[in-house]
C-alpha positions as CSV (number, residue, x, y, z in Angstrom):
1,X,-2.7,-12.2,-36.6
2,X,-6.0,-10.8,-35.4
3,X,-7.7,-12.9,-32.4
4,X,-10.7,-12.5,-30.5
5,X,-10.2,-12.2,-27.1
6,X,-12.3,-15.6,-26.9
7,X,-9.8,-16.9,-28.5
8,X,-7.2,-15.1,-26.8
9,X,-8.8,-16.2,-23.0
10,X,-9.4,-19.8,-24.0
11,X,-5.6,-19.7,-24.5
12,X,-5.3,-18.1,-21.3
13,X,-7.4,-20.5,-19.3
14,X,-5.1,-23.7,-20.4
15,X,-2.6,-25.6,-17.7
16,X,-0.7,-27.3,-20.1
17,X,2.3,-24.6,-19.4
18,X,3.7,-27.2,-16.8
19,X,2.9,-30.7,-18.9
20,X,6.3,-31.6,-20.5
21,X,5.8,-30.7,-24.2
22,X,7.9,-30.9,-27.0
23,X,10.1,-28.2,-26.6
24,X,9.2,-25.7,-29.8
25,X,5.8,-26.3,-28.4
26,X,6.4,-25.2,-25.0
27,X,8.7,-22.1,-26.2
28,X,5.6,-21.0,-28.3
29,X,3.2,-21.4,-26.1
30,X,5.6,-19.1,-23.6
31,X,6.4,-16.5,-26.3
32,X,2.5,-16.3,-27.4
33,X,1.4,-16.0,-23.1
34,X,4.1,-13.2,-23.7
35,X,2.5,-11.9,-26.8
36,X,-0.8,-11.5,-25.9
37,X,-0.8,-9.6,-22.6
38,X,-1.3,-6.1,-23.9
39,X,-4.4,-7.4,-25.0
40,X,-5.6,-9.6,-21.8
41,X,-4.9,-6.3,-20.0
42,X,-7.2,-4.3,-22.3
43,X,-9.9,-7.1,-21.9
44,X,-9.1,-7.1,-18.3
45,X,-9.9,-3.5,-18.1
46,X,-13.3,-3.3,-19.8
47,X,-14.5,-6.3,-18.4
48,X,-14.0,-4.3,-15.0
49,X,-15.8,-1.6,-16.4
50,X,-18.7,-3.8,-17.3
51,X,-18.6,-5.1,-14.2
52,X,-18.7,-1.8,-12.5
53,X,-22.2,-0.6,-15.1
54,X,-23.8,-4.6,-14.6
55,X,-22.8,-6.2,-10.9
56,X,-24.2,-5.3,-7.9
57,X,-23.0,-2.6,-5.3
58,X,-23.4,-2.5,-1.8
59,X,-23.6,0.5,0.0
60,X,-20.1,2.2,-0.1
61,X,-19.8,1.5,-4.0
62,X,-18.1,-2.0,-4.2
63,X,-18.9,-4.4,-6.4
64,X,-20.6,-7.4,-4.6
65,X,-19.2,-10.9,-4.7
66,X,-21.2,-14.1,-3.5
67,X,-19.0,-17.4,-3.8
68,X,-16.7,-15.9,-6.1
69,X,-19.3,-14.6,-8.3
70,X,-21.1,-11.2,-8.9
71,X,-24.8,-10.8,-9.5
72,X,-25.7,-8.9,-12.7
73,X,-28.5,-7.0,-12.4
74,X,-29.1,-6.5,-15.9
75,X,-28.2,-10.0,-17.4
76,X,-29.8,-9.0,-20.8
77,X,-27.3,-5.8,-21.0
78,X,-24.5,-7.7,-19.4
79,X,-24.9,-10.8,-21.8
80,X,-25.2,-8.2,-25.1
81,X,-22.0,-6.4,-23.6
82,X,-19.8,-9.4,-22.4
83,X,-20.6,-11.2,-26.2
84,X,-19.1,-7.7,-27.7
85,X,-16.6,-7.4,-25.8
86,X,-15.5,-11.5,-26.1
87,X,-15.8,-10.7,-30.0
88,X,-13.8,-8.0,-30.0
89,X,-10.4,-8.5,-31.8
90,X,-6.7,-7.6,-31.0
91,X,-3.6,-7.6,-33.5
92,X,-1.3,-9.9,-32.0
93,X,2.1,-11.0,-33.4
94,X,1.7,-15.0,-32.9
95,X,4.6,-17.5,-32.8
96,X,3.5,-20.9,-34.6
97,X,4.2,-24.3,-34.8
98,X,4.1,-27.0,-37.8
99,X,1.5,-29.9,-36.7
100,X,4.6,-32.0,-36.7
101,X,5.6,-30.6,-33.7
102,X,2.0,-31.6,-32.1
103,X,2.4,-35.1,-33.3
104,X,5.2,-35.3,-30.8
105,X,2.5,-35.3,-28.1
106,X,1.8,-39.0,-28.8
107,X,5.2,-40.3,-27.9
108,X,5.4,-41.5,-24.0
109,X,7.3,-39.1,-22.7
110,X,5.4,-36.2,-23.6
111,X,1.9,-34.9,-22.3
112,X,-1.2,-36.1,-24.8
113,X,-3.1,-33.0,-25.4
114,X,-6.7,-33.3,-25.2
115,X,-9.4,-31.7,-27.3
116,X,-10.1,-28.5,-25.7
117,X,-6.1,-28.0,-25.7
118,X,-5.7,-28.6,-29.2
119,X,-9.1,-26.2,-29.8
120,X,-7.3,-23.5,-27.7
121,X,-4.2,-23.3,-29.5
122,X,-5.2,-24.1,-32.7
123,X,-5.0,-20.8,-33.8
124,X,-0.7,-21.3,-33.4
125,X,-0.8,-24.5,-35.8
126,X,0.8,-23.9,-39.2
């Protein structure tokens, strides 16, 4: 399945790995985490490069960092790069689930995902 790395970093970005889930859930979350690090390393890499063209340097080279974020000198180039790069798609071999599975989440002794979390892994809904 092709995914943009939106898509793919969304997935990324969830902490519903340590909820208690219904168990196909939680295995395909894991396998997918699995399945898509080839292509968080590529995104990782040419973020980094962006970074290095777009953020500020101090004196020796290094990319400066104020409270955890860098200033972008060029915000119009950055923005036109990042949204290119965010669009950008990967091949990725995805484990699903069947929507019954998600309906488990309403019983008690599971975690209720919200909105966002169903958003982010919709793509693995059958």
């Amino acid at each position: 399945m092709k995914l943009t790395n939106d898509k793919i970093i969304n997935f990324l970005n969830l902490e519903i790995s340590k909820k208690r889930l219904p168990i196909r859930l939680a295995y395909a979350i894991s396998v997918n985490a699995a399945a898509i690090a080839p292509a968080v390393e590529a995104y990782n890499k040419q973020r980094k490069e962006l970074l290095e063209k777009y953020a500020e340097k101090d004196e020796d080279g290094n990319l400066v960092a104020r409270d955890g974020q860098y200033k972008i000198v060029d915000p119009e180039g950055w923005n036109r790069d990042i949204m290119e790069l965010l669009s950008a798609e990967a091949e990725v071999n995805i484990s699903s689930v069947p929507v019954e599975v998600l309906e488990k989440c309403d019983e008690p002794q599971f975690y209720n995902l919200s909105i966002d979390e169903l958003n982010a892994i919709n793509f693995m809904i059958e």
